[in-house]
C-alpha positions in Angstrom: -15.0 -20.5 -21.2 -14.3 -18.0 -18.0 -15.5 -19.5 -14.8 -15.5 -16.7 -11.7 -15.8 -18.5 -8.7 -17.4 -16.7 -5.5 -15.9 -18.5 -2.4 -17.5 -18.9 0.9 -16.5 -15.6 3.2 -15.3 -17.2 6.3 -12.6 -19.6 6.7 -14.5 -22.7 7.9 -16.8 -22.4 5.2 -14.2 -22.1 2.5 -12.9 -25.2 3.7 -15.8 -27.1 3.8 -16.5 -26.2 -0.1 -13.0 -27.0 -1.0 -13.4 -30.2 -2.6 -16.8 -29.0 -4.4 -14.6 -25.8 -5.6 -12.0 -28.2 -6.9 -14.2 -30.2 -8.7 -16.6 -27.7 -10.2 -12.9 -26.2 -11.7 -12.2 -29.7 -13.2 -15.4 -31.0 -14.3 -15.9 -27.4 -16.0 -12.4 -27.1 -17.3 -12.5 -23.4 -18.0 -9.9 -22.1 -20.3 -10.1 -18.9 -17.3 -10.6 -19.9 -14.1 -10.9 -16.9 -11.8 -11.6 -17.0 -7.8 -13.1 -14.3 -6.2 -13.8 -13.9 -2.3 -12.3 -12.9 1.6 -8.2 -13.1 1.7 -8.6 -15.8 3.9 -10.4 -17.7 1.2 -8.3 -16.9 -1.3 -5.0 -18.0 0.5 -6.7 -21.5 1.2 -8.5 -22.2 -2.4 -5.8 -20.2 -5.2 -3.7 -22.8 -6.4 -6.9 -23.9 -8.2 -7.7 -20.9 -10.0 -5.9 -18.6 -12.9 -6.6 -15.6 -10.8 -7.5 -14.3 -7.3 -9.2 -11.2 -6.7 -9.6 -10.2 -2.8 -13.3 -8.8 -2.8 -13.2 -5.2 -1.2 -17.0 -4.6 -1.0 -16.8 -1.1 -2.8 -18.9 0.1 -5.9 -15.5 0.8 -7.9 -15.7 -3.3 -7.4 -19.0 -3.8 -8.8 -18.2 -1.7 -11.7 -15.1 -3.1 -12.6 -15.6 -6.6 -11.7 -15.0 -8.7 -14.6 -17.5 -10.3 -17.4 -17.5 -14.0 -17.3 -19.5 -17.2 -19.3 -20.0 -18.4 -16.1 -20.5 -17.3 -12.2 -20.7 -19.4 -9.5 -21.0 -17.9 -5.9 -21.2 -19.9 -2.4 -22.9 -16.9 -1.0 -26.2 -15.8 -1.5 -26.0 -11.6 -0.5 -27.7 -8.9 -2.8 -24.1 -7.8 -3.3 -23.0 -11.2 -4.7 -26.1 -10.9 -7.4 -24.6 -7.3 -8.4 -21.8 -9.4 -9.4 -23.5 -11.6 -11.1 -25.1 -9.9 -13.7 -22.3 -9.6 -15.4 -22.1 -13.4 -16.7 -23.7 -14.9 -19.1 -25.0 -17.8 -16.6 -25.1 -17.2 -12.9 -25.5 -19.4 -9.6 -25.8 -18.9 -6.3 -25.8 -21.0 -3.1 -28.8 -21.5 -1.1 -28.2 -23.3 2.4 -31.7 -23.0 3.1 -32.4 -25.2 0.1 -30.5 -27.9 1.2 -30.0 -29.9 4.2 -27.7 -32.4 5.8 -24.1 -31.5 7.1 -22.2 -28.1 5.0 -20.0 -30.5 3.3 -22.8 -32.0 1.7 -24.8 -29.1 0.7 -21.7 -27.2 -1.0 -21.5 -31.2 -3.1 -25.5 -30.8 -3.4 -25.1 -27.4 -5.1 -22.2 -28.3 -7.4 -23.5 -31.7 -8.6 -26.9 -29.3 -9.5 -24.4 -27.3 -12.1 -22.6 -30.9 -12.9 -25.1 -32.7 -13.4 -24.0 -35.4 -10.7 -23.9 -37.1 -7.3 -21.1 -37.3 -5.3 -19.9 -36.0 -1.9 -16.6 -33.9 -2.5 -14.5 -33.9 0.3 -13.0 -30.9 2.0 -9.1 -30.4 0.8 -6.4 -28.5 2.7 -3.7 -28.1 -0.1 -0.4 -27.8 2.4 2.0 -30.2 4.4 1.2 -30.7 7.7 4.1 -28.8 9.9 6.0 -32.2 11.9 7.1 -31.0 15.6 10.6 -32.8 16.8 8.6 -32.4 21.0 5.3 -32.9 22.0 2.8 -30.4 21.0 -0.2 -29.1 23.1 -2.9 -27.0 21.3 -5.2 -24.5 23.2 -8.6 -22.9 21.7 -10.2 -21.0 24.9 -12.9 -19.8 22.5 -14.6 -19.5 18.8 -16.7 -16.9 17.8 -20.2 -17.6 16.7 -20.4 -21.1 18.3 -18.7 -24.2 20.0 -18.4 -26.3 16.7 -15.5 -24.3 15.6 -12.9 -25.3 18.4 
């Protein structure tokens, strides 16, 4: 089976599906395992796919985008459904559909397709950098809201 997974655009989001990503990839167990998305969401999720391929929102895209058994987007835009069409079986995310905290709807949405009930973690796959000195962090601002300092 090819899985193509459609990550969430923005960074944030991407990691708050991370552990729902992971576990879609190894409760399906695809013999192809292919992520699609934003570069910033590809960087953070690819060591759990096959493939990576960095959307660039163009029809040459949409054309040549691959055919899959299965796709599975966190997005729900107009363009994500063109890419869809090209699976046998598609999903797509629906935050409107669910509601509680973003971790929990991304877990929502993936035990729909798993058939299960769990809450799946976010997962940040790196080593945390250790400073020899004291540290101080500084984040003046965050685009499109306060929760993101």
């Amino acid at each position: 089976m090819k899985l193509i997974v459609e990550s969430p655009t923005w960074l944030g989001d991407s990691v708050m599906a991370s552990g729902a990503i992971k576990a879609l990839v190894d409760n399906i167990n695809p013999s192809k395992s292919i992520l699609f998305g934003s570069f910033v969401a590809t960087e953070l999720l690819k060591d759990y796919f096959d493939e990576v391929i960095v959307r660039n929102k163009s029809f040459k895209e949409i054309i040549s985008f691959p055919k899959s058994d299965m796709f599975v987007s966190f997005r729900r835009s107009f363009y994500s459904k063109l890419l869809g069409v090209k699976a046998k079986k598609s999903c797509f995310f629906d935050s409107k559909v669910f509601s509680s905290h973003m971790v929990e709807k991304y877990s929502s949405y993936v035990n729909l397709i798993l058939n299960k009930s769990e809450i799946y973690k976010p997962i940040l796959p790196f080593v945390p950098k250790k400073f020899s000195q004291k540290v101080v962090g500084i984040n003046p601002g965050a685009a499109y809201g306060s929760a993101k300092r």
